[in-house]
C-alpha positions as CSV (number, residue, x, y, z in Angstrom):
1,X,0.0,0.0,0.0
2,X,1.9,3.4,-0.9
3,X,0.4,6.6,0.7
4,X,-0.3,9.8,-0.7
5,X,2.1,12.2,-0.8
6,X,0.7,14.7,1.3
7,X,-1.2,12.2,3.8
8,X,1.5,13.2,6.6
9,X,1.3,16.8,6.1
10,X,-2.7,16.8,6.4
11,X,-1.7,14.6,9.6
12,X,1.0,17.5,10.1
13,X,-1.8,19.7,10.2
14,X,-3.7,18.2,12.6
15,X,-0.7,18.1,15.1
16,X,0.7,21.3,14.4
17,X,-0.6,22.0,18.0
18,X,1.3,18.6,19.6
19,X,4.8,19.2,18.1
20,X,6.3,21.1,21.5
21,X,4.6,18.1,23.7
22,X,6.2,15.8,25.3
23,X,6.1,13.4,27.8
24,X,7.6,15.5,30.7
25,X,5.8,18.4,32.4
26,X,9.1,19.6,33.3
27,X,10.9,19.5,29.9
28,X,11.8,23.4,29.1
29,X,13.1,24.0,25.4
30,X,15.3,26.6,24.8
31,X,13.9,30.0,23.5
32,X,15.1,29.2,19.7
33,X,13.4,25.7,19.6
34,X,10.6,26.2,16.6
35,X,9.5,22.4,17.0
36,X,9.9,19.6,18.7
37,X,8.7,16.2,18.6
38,X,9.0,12.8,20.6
39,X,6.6,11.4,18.6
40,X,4.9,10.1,21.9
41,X,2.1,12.5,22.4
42,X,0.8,12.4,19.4
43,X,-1.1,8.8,18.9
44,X,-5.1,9.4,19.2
45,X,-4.9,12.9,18.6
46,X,-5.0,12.6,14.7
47,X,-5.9,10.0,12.1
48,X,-3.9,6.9,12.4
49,X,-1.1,7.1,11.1
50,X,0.9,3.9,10.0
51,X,4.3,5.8,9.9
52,X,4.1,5.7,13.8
53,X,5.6,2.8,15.2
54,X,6.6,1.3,18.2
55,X,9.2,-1.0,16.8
56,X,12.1,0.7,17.5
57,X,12.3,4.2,19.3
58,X,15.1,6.4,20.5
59,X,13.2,7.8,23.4
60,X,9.9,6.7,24.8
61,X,7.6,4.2,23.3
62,X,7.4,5.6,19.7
63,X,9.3,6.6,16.7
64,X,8.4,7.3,13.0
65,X,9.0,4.9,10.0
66,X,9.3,4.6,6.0
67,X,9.9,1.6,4.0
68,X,8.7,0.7,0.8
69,X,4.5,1.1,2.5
70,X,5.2,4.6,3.8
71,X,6.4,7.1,1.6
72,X,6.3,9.7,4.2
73,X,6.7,10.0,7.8
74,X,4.5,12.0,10.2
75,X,5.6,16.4,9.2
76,X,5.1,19.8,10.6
77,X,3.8,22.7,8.9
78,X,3.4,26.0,10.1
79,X,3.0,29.4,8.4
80,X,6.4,31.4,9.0
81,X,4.7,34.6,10.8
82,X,3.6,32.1,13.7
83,X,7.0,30.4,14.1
84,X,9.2,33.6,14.5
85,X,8.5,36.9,14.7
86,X,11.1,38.1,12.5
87,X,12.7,36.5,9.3
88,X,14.1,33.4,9.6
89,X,17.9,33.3,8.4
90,X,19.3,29.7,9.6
91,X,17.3,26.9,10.7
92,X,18.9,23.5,12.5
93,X,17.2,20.5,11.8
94,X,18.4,17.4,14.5
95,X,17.0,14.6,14.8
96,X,18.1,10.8,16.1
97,X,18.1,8.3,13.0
98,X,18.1,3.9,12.6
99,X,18.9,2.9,9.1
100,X,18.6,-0.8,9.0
101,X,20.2,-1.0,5.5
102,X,23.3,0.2,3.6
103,X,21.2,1.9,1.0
104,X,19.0,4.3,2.0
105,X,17.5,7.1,-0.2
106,X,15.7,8.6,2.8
107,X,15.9,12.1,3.7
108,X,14.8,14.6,6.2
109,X,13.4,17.7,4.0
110,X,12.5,21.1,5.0
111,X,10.8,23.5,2.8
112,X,8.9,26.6,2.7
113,X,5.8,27.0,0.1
114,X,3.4,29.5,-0.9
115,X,0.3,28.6,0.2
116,X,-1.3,30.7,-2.5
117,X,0.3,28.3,-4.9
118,X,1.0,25.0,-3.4
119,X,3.2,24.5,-6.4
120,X,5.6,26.7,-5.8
121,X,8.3,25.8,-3.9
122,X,10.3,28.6,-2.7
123,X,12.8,26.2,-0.8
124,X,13.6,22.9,-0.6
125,X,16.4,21.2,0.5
126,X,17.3,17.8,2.8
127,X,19.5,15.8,5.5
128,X,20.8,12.6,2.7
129,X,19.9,10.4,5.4
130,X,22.7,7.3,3.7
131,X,25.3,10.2,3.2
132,X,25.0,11.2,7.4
133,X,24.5,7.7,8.8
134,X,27.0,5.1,8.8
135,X,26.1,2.7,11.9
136,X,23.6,0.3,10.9
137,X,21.0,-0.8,13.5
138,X,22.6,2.0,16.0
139,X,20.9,5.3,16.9
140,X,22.6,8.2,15.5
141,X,22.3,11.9,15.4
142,X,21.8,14.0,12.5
143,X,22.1,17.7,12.4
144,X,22.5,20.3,9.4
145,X,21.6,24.4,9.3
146,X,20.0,25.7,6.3
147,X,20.3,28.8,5.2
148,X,17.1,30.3,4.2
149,X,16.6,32.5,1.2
150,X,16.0,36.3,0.6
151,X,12.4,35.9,-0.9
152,X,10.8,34.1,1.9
153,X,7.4,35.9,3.4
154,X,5.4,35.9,6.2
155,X,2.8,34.5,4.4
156,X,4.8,30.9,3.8
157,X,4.5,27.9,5.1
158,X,7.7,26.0,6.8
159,X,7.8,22.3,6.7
160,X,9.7,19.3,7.9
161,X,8.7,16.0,7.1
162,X,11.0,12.5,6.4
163,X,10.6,11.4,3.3
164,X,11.7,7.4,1.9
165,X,12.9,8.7,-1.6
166,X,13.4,5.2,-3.2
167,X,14.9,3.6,0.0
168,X,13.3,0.1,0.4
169,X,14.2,-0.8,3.9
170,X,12.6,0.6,7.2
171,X,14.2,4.0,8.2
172,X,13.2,5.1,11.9
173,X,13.1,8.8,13.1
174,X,12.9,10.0,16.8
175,X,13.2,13.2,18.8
176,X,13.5,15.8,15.9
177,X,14.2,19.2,16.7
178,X,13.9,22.5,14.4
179,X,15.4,25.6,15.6
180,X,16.7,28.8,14.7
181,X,20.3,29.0,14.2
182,X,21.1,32.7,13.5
């Protein structure tokens, strides 16, 4: 069964408002976190989503997958004028990965689109998932800044999401954090 490409960012959608939970009442993130997920506070508070698994996870109970069923993993979106109050220059994306084969074509993609016109990408780039990770079957930590372009408004919409790209074994996700990096 192969999902639709934007099933996880309608799920996105519906957790916008979950993406700084977590587990701990006393967990405080730091004044330039944008986003953060566990992935454990978000099962029953959107559809079901088959990218969240409990087969492997960093932290917690849960983690995200894709394999060759799930194109994508659960995402975030998030117009730009609610996530910072200013222009966004540099934003870090970490996150703890599991690749459980030496091929992987996964990748960890931010963009920012008009929502005017969905079409129009006004930046896109990713994390090369195989390129980062090494370890097989070992939790590791990614982490890459992106620099954000002139041209972006307001009025745009920022989104993360994972994204299998052709990779046909399981690729696991946990604990992903956006934040500015200027």
């Amino acid at each position: 069964m192969r999902l639709l490409p934007f099933y996880s960012l309608l799920t996105a959608a519906a957790c916008a408002g979950l993406v700084s939970c977590s587990d701990s009442k006393t967990d405080v993130l730091p004044e330039n976190v944008i986003a953060h997920n566990d992935l454990e506070s978000v099962e029953g508070w959107a559809p079901a989503n088959p990218a969240l698994t409990t087969a492997k996870a960093h932290s917690g109970r849960y983690s995200m997958r894709v394999d060759n069923d799930i194109e994508y993993g659960v995402g975030y979106g998030a117009l730009l004028a609610k996530v910072s109050p200013t222009r966004l220059k540099k934003l870090e994306l970490s996150a703890w990965v599991l690749l459980t084969g030496k091929e992987t074509e996964a990748k960890l993609v931010i963009e920012v689109k008009n929502p005017a016109d969905d079409s129009q990408k006004v930046f896109w780039e990713a994390i090369a998932l195989g390129d980062e990770v090494k370890a097989l079957n070992k939790w590791t930590e990614v982490k890459k800044t992106f620099t954000m372009p002139e041209n972006i408004a307001p009025t745009h919409e920022l989104r993360f999401y994972l994204w299998r790209g052709g990779s046909s074994q399981p690729v696991f996700v946990d604990d992903i954090t956006l934040a500015r990096a200027e």
